[in-house]
N, C-alpha and C positions, 0 to 999 in steps of 0.2 A: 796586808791581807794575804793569808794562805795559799799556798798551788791550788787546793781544795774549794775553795772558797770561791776562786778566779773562774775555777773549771766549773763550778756550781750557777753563778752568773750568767758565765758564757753558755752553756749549756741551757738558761732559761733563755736568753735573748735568740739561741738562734731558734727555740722553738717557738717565741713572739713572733718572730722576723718572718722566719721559714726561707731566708734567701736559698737560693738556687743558681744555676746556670740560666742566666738570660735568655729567652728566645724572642723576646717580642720588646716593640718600642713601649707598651705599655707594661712590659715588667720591670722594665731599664728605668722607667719614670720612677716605678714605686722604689726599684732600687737607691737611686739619687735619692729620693725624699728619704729616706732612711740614712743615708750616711751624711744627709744637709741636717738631719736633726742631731744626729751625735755630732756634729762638727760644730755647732751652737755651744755646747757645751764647753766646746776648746778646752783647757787644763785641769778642767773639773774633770774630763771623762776617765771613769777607772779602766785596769787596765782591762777586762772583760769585753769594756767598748770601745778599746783601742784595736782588740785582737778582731771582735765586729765590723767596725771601720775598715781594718787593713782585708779585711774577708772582701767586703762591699768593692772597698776600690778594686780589687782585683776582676772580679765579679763583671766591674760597670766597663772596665779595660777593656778585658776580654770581648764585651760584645761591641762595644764602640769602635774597635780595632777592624773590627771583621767590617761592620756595618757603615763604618764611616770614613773607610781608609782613603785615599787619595788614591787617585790615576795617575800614572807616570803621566808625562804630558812630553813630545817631541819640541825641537826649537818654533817649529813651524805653527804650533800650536799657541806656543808663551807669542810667538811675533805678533798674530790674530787676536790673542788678546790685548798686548800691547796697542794694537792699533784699534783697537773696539775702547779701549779705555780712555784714549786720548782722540778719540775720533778723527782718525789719519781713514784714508784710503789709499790704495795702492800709486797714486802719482805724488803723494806727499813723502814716498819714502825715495824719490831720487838722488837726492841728494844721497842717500846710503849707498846703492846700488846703481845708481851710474845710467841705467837706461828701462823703460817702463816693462820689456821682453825678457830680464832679469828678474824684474821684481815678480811679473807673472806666473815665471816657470816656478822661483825658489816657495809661490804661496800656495802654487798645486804639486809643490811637492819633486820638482819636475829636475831641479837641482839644488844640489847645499848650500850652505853657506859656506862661505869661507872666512879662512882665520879674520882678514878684512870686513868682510860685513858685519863676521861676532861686534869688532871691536866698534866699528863706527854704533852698529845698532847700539851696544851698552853703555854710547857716550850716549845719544840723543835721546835714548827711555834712562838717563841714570841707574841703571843695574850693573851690576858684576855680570862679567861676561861669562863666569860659570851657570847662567840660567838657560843658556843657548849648547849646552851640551847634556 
């Protein structure tokens, strides 16, 4: 197929389409149904709705990025999960921290942790002790 031909296609789907810049969850919706239909198609799609596609993802990135990025999160936070996940409360982590007035201060924040409690916490939750930094 010709550059011509390509650009004639393309040119007709994005005026079917009409994609834009995202602003709402219900555009993002229509957008995804748009590039789950040409994605059906997998190796049949020519290249008009390859360049479509690669628009779309860009498109659905873009707002998904902004709209549904992650929050850093402090160690203090991952530990409170940790412990929400395995339904520990704070006298179940002795063993980590040695005494209940430790565990207290480190869960308001009150003191760190140290290299030692990284390591014990990310034997007893199995995590790499990079989640606690």
């Amino acid at each position: 197929m010709s550059s011509t031909a390509v650009r004639s296609e393309y040119a007709s789907l994005l005026t079917s389409t009409l994609p834009s810049v995202i602003r709402s969850e219900a555009e993002n919706e229509r957008h995804i149904a748009l590039l789950e239909e040409l994605d059906r198609k997998g190796s049949r799609m020519s290249a008009a709705e390859r360049r479509m596609a690669a628009l779309l993802t860009l498109l659905i990135e873009e707002f998904e990025e902004h709209h549904y990025a992650l929050k850093a999160v402090g160690p203090i936070d991952i530990l409170n999960e940790l412990m929400m996940a395995n339904n520990l409360k704070q006298k179940d982590l002795l063993d980590v921290f040695g005494n209940p007035s430790i565990v207290s201060e480190i869960l308001r924040g009150k003191r760190r942790l140290t290299t030692e409690h990284i390591r014990r916490l990310s034997r007893r939750f199995h995590v790499s002790p990079e989640v606690f930094f």
